[in-house]
Backbone of each chain as ProteinMPNN parsed JSONL, in Angstrom:
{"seq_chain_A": "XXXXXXXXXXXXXXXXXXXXXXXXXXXXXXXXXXXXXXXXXXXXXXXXXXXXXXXXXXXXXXXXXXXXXXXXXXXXXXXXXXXXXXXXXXXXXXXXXXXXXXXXXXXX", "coords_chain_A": {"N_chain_A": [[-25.359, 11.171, -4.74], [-25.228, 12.969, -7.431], [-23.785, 13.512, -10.676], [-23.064, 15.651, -13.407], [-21.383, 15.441, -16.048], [-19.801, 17.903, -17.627], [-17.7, 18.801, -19.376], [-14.246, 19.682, -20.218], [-11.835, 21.828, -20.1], [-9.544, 22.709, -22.378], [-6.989, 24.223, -20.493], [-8.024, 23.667, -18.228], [-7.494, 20.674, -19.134], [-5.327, 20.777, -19.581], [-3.799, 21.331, -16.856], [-4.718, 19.485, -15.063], [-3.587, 16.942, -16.417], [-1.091, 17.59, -15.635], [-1.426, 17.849, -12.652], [-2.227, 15.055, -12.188], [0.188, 13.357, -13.294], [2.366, 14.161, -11.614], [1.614, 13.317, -9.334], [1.182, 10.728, -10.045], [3.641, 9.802, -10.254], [4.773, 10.504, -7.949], [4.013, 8.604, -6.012], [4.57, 6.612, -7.517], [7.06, 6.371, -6.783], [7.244, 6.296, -4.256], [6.23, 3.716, -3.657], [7.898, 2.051, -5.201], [10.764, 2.708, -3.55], [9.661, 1.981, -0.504], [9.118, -0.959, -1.129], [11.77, -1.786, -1.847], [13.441, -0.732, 0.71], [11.777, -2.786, 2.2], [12.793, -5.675, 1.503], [15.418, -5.282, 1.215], [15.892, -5.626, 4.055], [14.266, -8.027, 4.844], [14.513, -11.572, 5.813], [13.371, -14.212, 5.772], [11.204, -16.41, 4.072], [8.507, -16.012, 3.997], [8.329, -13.382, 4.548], [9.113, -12.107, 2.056], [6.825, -13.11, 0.282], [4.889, -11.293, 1.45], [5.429, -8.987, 0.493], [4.979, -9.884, -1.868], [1.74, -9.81, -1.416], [1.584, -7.266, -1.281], [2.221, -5.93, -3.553], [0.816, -7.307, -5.545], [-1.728, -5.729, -4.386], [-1.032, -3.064, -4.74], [-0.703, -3.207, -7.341], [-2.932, -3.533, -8.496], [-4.892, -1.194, -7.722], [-3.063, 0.653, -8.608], [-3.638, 0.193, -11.472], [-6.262, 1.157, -11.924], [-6.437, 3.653, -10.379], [-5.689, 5.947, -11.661], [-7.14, 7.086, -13.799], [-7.986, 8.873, -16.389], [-9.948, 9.279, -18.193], [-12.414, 11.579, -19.027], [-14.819, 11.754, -18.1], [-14.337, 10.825, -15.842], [-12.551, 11.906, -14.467], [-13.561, 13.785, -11.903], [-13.968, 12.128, -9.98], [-11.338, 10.496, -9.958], [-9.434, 12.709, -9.273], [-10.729, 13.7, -6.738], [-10.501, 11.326, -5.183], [-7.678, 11.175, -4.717], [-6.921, 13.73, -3.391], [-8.699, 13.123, -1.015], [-6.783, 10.875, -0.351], [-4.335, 12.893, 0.323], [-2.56, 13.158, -1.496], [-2.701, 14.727, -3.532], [-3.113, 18.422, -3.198], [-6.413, 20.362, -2.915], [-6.011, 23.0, -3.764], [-3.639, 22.737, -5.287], [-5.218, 22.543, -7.471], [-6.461, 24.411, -8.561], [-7.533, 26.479, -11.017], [-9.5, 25.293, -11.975], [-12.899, 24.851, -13.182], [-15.219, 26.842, -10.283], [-17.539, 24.872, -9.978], [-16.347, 22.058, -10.762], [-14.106, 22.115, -8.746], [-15.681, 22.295, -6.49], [-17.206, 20.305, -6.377], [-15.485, 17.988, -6.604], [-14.093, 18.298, -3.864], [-16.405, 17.665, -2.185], [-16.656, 15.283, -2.85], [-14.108, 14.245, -2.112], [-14.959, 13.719, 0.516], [-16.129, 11.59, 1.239]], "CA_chain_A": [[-24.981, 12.431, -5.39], [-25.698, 12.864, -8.754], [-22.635, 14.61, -11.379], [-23.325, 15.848, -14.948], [-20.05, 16.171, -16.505], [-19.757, 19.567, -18.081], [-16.836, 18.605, -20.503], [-13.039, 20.34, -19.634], [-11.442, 23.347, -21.406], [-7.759, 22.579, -22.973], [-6.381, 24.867, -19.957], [-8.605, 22.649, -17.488], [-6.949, 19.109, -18.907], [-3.386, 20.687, -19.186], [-3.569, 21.415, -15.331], [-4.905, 18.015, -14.413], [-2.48, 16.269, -16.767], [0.48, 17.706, -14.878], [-1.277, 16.831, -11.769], [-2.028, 13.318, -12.393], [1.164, 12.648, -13.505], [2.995, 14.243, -10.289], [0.743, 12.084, -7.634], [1.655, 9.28, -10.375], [5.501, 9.459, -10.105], [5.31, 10.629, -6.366], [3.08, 7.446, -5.83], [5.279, 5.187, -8.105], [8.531, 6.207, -6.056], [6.88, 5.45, -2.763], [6.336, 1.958, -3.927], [9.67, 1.624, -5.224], [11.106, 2.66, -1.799], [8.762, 1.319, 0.088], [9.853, -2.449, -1.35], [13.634, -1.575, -1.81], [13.52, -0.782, 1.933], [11.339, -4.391, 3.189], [13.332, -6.456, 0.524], [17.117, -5.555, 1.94], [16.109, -5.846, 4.964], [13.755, -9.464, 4.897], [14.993, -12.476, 5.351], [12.506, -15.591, 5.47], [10.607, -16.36, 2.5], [7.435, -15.412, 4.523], [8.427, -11.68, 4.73], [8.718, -12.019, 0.524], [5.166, -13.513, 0.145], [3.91, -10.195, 2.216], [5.81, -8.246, -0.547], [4.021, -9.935, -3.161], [0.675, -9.487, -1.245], [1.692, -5.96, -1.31], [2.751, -5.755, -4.757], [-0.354, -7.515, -5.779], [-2.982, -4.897, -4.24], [-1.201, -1.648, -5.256], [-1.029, -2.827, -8.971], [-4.191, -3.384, -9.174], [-4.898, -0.292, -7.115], [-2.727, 2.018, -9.452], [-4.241, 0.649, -12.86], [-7.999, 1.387, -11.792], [-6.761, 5.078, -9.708], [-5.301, 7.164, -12.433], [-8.3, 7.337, -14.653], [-7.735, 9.999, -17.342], [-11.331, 9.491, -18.908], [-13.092, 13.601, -19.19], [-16.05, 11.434, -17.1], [-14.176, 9.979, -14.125], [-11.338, 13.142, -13.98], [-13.528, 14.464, -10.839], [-13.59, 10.597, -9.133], [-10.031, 10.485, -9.815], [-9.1, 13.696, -8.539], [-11.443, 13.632, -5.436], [-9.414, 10.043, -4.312], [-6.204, 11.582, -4.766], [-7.372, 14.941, -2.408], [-9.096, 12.462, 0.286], [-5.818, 10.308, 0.398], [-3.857, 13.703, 0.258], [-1.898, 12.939, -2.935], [-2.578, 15.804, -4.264], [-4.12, 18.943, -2.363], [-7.217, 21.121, -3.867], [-5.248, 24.128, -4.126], [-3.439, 22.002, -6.875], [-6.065, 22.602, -9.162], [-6.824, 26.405, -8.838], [-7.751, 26.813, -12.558], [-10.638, 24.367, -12.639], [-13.627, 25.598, -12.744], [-15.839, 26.64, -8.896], [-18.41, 23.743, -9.912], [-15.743, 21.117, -10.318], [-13.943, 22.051, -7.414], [-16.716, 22.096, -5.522], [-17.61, 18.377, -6.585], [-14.145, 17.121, -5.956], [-14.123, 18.76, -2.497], [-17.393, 16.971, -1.81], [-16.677, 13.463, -3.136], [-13.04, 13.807, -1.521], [-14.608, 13.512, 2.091], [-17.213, 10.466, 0.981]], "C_chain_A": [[-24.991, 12.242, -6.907], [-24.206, 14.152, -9.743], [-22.795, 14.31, -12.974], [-22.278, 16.13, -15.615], [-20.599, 17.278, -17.452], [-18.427, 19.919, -18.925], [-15.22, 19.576, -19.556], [-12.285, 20.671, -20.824], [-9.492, 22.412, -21.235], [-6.711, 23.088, -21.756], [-6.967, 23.912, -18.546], [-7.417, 21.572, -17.41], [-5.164, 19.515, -18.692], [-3.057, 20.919, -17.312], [-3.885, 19.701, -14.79], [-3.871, 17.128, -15.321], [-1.309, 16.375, -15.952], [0.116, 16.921, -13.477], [-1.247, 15.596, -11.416], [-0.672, 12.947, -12.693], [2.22, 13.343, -12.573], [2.713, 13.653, -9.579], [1.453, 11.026, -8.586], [2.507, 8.919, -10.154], [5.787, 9.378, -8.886], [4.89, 9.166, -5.777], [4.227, 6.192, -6.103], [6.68, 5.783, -7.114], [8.6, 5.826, -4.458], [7.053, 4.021, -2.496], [7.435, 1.781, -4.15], [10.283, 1.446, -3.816], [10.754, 2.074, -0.988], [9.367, -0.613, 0.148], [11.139, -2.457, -1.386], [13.77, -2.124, -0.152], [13.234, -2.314, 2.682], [12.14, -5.217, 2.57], [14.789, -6.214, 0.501], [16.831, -5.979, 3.181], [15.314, -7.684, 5.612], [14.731, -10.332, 4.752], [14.27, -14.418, 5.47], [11.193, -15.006, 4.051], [9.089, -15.836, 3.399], [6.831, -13.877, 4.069], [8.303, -11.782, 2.97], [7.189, -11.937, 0.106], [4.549, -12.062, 0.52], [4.489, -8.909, 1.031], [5.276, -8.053, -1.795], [2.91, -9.593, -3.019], [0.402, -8.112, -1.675], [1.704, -5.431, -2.54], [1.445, -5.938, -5.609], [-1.833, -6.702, -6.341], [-2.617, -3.354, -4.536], [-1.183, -2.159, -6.603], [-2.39, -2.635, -9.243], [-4.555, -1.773, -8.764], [-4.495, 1.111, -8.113], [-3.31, 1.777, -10.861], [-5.776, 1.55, -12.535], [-7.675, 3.104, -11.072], [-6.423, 6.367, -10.604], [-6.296, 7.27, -13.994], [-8.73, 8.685, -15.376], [-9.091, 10.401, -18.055], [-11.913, 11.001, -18.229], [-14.249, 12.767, -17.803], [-16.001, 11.351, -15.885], [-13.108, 10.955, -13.801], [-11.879, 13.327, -12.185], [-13.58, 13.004, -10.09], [-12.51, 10.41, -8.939], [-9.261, 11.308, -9.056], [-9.623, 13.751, -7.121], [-10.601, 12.396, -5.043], [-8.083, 10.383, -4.06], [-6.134, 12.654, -3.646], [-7.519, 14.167, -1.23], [-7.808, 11.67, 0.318], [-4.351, 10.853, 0.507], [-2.764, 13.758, -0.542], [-1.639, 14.398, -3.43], [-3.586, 16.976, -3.178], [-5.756, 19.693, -3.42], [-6.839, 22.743, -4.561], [-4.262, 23.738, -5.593], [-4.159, 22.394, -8.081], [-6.66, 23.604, -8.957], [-6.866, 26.548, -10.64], [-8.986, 26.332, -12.831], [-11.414, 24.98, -12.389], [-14.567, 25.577, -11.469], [-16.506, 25.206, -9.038], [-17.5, 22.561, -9.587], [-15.343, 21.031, -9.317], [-14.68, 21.562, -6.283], [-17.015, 20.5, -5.194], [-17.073, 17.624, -6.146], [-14.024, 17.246, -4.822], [-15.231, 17.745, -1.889], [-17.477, 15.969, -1.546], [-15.497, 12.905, -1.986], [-13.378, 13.363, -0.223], [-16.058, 12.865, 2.647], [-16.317, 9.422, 1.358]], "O_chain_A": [[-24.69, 11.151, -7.392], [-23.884, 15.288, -9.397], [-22.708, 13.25, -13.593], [-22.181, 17.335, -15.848], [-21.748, 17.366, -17.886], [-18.096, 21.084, -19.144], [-15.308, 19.992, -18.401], [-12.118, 20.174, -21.938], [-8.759, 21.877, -20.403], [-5.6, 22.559, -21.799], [-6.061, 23.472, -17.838], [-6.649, 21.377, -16.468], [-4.234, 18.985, -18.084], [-2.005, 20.573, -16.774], [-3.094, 18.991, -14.169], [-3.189, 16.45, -14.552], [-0.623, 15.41, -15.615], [0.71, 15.935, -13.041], [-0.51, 15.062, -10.588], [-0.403, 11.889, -12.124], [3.315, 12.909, -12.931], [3.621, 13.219, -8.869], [2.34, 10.374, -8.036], [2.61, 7.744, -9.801], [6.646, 8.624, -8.429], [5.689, 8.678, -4.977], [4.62, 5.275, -5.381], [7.295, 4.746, -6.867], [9.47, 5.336, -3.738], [7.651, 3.369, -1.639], [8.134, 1.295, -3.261], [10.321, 0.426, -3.128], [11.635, 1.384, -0.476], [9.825, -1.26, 1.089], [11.656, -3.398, -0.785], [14.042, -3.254, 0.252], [14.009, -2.905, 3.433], [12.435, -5.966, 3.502], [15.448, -6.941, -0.242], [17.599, -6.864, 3.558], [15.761, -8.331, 6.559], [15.652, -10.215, 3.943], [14.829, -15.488, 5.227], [10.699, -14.016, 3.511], [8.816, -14.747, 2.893], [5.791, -13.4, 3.613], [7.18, -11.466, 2.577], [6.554, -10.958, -0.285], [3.633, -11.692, -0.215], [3.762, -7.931, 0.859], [5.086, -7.082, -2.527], [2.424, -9.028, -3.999], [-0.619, -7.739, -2.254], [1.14, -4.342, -2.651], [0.984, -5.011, -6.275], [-2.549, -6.702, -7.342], [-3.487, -2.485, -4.597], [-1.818, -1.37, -7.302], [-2.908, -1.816, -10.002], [-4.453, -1.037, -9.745], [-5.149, 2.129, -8.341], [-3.541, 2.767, -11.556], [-6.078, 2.591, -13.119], [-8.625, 3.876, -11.197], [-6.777, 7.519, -10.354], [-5.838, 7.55, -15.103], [-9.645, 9.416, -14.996], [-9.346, 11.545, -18.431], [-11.774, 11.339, -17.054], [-14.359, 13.288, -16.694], [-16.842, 11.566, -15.013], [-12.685, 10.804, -12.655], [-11.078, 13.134, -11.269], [-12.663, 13.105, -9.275], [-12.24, 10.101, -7.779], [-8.467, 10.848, -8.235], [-8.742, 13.867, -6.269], [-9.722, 12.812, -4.289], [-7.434, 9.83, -3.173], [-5.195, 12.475, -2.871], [-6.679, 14.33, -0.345], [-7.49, 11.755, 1.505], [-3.365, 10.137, 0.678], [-1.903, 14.558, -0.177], [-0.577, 14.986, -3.637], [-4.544, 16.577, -2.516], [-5.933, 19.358, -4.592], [-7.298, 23.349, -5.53], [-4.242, 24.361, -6.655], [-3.816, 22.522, -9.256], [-7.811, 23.523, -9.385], [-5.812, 26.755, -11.241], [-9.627, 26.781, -13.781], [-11.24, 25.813, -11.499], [-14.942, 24.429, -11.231], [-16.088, 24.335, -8.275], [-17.608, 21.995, -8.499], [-15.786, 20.143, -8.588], [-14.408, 20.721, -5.426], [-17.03, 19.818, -4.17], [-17.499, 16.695, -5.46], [-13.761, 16.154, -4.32], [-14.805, 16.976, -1.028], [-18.021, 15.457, -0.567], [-15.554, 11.901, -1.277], [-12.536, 12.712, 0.396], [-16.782, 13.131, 3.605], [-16.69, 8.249, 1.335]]}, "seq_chain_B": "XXXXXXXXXXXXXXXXXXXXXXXXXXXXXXXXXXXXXXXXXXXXXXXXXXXXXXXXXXXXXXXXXXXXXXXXXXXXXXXXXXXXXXXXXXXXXXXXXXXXXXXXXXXX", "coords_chain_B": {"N_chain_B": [[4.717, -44.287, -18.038], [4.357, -46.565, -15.433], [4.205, -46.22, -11.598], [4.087, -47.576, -8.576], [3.747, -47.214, -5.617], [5.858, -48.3, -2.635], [6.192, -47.897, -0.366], [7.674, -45.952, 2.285], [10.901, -46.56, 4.429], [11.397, -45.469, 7.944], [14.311, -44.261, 7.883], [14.835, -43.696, 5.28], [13.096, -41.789, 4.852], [13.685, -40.008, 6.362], [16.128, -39.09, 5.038], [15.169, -38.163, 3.125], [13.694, -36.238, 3.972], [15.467, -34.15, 5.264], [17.226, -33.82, 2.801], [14.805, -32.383, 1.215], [14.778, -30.25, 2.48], [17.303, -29.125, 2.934], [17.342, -28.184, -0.056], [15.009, -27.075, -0.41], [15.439, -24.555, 1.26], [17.786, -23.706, 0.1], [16.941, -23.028, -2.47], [14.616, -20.676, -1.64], [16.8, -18.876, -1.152], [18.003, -18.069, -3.045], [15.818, -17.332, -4.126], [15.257, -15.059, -2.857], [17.449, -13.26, -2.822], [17.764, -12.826, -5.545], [15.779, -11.266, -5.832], [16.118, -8.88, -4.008], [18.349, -7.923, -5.138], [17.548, -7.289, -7.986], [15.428, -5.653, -7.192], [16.986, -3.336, -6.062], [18.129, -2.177, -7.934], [16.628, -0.884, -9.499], [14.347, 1.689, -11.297], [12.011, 2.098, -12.843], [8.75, 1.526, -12.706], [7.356, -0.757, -14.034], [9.464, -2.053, -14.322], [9.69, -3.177, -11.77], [6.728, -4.232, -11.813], [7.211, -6.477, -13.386], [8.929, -7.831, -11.376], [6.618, -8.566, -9.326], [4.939, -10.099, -11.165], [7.545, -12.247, -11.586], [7.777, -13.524, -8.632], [5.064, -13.98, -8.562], [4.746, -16.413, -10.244], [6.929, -17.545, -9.074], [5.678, -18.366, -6.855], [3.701, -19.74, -7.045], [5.205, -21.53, -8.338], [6.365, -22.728, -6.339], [4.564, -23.632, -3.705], [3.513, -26.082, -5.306], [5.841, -27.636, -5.719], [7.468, -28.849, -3.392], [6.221, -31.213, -2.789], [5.302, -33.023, -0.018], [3.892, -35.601, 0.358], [4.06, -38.856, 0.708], [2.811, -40.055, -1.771], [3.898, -38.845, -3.714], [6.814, -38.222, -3.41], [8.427, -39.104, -5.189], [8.368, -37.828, -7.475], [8.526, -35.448, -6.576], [11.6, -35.574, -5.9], [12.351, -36.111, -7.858], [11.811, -33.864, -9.857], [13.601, -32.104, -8.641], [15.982, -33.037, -8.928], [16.117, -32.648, -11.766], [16.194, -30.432, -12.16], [18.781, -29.668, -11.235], [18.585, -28.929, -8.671], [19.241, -30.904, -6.541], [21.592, -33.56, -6.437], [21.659, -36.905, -7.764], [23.159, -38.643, -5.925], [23.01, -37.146, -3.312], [20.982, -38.553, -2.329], [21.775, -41.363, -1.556], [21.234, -43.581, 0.131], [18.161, -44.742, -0.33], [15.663, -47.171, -1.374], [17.271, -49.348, -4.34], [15.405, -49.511, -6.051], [13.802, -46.935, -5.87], [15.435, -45.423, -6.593], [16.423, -46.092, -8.791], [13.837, -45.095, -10.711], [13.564, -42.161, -9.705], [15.835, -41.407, -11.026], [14.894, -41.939, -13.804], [12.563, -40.728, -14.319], [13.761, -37.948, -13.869], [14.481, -37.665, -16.12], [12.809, -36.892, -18.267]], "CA_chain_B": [[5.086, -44.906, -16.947], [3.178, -46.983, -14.379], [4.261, -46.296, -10.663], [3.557, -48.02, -7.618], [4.2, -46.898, -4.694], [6.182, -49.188, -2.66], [6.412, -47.208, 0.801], [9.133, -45.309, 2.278], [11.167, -46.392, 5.757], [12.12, -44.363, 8.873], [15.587, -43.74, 7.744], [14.457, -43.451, 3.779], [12.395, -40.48, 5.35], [15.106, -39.182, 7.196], [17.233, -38.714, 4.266], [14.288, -37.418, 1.955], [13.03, -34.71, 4.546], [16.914, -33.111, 4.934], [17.481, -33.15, 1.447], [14.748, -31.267, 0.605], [14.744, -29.144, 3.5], [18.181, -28.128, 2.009], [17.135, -27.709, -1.454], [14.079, -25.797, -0.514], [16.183, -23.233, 2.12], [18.475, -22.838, -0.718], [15.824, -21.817, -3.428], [14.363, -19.703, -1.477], [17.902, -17.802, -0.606], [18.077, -18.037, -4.495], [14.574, -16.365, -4.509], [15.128, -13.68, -2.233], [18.961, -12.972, -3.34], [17.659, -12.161, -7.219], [14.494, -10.404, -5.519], [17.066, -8.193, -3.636], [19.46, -7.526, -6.616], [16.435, -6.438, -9.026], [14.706, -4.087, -6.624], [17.671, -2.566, -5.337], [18.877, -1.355, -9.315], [15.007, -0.738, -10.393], [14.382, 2.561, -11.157], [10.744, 2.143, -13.577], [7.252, 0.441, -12.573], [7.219, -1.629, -15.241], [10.413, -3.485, -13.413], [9.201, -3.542, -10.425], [5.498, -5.344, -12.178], [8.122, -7.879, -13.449], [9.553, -8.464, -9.954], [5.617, -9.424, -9.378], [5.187, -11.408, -12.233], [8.505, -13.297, -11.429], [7.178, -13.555, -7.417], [3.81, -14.76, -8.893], [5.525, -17.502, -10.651], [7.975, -18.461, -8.036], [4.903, -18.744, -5.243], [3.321, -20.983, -7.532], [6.081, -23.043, -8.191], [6.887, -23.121, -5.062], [3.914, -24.092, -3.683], [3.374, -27.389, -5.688], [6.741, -28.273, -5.829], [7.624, -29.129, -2.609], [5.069, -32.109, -2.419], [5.931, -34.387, 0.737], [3.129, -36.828, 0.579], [4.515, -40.092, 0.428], [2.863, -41.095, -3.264], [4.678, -37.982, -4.457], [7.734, -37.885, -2.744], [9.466, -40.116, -6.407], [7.938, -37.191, -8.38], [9.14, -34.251, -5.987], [12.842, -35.682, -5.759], [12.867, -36.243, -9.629], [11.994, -32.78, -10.634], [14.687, -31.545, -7.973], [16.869, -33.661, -10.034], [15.941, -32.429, -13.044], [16.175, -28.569, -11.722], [19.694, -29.393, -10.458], [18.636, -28.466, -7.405], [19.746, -31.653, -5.597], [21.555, -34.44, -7.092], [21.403, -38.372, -6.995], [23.952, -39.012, -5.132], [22.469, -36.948, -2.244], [19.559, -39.864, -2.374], [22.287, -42.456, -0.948], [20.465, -44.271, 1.35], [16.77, -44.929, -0.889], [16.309, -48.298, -2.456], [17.83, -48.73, -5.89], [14.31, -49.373, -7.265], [13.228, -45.928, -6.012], [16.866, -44.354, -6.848], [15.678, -45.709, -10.364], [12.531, -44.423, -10.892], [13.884, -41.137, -9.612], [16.494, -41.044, -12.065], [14.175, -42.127, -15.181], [11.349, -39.331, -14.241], [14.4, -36.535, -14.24], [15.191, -37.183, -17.776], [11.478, -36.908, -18.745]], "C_chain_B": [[4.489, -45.291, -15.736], [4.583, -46.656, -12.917], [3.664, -46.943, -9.299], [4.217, -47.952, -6.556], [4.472, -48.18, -3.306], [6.296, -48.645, -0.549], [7.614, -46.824, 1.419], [9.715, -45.759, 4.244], [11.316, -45.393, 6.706], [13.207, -43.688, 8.119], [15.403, -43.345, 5.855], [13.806, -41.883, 3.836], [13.269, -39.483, 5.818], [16.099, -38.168, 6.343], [16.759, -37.773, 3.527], [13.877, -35.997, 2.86], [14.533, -33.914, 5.191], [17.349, -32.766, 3.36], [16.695, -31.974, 1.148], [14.242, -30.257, 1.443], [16.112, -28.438, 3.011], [18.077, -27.744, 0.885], [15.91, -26.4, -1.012], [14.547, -24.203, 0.362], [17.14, -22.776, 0.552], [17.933, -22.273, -1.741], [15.701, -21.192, -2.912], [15.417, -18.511, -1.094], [18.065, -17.377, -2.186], [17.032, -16.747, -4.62], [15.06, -14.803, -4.026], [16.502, -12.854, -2.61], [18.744, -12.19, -4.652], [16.437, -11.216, -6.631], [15.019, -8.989, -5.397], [17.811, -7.187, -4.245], [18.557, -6.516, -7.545], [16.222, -5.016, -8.414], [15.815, -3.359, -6.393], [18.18, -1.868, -6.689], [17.682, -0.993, -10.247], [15.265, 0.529, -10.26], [12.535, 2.568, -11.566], [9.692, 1.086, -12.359], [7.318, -0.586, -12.977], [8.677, -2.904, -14.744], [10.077, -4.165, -12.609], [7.896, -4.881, -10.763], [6.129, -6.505, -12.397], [8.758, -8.608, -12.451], [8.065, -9.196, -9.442], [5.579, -10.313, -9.836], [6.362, -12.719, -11.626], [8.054, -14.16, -10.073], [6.047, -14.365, -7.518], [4.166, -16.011, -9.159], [5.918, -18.52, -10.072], [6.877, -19.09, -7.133], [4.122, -19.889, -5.747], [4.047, -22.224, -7.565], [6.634, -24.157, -7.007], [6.452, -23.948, -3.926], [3.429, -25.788, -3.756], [4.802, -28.193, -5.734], [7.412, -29.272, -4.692], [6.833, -30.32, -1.88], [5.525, -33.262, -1.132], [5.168, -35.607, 1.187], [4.022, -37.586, -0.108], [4.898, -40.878, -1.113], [3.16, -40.237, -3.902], [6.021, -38.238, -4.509], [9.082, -38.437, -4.364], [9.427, -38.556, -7.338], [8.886, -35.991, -7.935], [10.507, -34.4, -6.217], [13.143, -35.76, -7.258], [12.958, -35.092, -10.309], [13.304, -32.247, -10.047], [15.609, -31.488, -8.505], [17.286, -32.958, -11.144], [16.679, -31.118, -13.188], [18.015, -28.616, -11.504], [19.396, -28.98, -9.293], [19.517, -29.603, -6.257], [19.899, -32.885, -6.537], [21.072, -36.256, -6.636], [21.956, -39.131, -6.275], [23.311, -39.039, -3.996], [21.369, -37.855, -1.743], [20.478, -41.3, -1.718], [21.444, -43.051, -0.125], [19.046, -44.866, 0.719], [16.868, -46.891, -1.544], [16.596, -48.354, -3.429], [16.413, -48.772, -6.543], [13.665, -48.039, -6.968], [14.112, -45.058, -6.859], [16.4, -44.431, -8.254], [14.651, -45.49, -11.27], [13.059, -42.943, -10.791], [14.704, -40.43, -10.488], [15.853, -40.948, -13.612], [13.44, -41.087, -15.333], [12.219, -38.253, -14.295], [14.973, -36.501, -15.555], [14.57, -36.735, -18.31], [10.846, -34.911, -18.876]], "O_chain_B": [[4.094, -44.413, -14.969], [5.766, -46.845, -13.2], [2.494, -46.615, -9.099], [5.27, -48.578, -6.441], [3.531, -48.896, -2.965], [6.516, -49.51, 0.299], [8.64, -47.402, 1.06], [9.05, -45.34, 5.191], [11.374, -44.263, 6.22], [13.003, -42.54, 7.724], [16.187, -42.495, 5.433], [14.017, -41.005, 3.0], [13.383, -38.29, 5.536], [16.62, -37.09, 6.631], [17.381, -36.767, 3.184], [13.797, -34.878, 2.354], [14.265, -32.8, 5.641], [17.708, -31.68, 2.904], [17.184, -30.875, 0.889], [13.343, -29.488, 1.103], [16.061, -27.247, 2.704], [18.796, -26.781, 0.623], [15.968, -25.193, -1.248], [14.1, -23.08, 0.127], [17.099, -21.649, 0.059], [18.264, -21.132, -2.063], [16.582, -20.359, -3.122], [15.024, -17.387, -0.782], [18.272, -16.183, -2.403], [17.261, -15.609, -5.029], [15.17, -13.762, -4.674], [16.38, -11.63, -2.642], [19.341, -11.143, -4.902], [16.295, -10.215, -7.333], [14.716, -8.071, -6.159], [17.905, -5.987, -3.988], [18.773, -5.325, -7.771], [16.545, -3.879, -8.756], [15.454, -2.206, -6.63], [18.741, -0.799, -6.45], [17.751, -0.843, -11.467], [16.113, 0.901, -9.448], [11.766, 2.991, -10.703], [9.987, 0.239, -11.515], [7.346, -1.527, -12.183], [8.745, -4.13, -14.837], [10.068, -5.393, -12.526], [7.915, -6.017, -10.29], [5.801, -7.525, -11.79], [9.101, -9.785, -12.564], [8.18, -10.381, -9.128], [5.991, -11.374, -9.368], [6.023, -13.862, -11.317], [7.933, -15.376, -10.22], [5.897, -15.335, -6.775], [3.911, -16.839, -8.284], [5.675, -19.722, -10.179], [7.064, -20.216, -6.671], [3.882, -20.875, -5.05], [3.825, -23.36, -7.146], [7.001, -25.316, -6.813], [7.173, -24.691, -3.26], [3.112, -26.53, -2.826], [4.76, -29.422, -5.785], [7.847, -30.371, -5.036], [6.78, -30.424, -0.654], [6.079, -34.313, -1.456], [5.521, -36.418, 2.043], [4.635, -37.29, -1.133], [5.824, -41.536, -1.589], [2.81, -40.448, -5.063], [6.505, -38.492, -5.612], [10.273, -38.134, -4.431], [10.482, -38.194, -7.858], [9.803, -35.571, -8.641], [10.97, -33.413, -6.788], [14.241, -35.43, -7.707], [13.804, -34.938, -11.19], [14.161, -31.917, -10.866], [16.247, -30.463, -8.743], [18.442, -32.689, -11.472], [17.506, -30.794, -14.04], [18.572, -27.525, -11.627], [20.408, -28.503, -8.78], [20.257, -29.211, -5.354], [18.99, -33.324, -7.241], [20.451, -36.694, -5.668], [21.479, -40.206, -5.912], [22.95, -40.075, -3.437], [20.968, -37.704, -0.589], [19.797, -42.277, -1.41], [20.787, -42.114, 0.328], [18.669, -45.741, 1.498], [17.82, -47.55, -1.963], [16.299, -47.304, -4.0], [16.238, -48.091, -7.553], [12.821, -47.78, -7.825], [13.72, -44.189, -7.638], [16.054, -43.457, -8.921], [14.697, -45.716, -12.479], [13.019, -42.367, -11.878], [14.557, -39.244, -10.781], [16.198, -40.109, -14.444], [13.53, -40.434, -16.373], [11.652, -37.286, -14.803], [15.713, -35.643, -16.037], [15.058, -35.954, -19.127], [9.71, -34.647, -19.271]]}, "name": "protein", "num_of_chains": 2, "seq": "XXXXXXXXXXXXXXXXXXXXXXXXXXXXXXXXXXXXXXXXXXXXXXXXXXXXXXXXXXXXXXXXXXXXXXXXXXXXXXXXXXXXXXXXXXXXXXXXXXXXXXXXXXXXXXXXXXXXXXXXXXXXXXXXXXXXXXXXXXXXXXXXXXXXXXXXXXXXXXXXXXXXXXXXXXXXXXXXXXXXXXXXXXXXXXXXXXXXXXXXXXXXXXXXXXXXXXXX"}
C-alpha cells in the first residue's frame, strides 16, 4: 500500500494530540496495574525476572508506538484502532482520506 | 594477588553451599521487598522505567555473583563479605588459609 501524506490542519493535530495522549495514559495505567497487581502477589525471584521480561518489551514497545511525527500519525493511529486503544469514531474530524487509510492499515 | 586454588572438602562444601544459599534467599527477599514497596507507591512511568533499570541491574548482579565453581568460590564468599551480606564468622569451618584470602579480597 502506498500513502502520500497530505500534511494535517491545526484542528486535525489538536484532535489527535488529545487522542494520543488518552490511549497514552490509559496504556501507561494498565502497566502500572498490571505490575502492582503480579508484584504483591509474587513470591520467588523467578516470578520477578518475568516482570522484568515484561517491563523490558512494553518499554520498548511504548517508545517506538506513540509516534507524533505528521508522517507516521496514520501508522500510529491505525495500531492503536487494530489493538482497540482507541476506536475510529475517536477521530471524527480527520479528514475521509485519512480515515479511510487508518481503517485500512488498522486491519493489516 | 596470586591465588591458587587449593581445593575444597565435603564438609568445606557443606558449609559454603548453606551459607550462600542463605545469603542469596535473603537478597532476593531484599530484591523483591524494595520491588514491592516502589511499585505499590508509583504513580508516573518514569518510576516504574527506574524499577526496570534497578531490575536490570539486580539480574545482572545477580547472575554473576553467585559463582559456585570451585576456583571462584574465594572470590564469591569475599564479595559477600564485602556486601555484608554474610559475615566471616559464618565461614567457621574453611581452612584458615582460605578464611584468609577471603578476608584480604573483602577489603579490596
Amino acid at each position: 500500500m502506498t500513502f502520500t501524506p497530505t500534511g494535517w490542519s491545526p484542528e486535525e493535530k489538536q484532535i489527535v494530540d488529545e487522542i494520543l495522549q488518552r490511549a497514552y495514559q490509559q496504556e501507561i495505567s494498565l502497566v502500572i496495574n498490571h505490575v502492582r497487581q503480579t508484584v504483591i502477589n509474587l513470591t520467588q525471584i523467578d516470578e520477578l525476572w518475568q516482570v522484568h521480561d515484561f517491563l523490558s518489551a512494553k518499554r520498548y514497545d511504548l517508545d517506538g508506538k506513540y509516534d507524533t511525527r505528521e508522517s507516521m500519525l496514520v501508522f500510529t493511529l491505525a495500531q492503536l484502532v487494530k489493538e482497540n486503544s482507541i476506536k475510529l469514531q475517536d477521530l471524527d474530524g480527520l479528514e475521509k482520506d485519512k480515515l479511510a487509510k487508518i481503517s485500512s492499515l488498522a486491519k493489516v
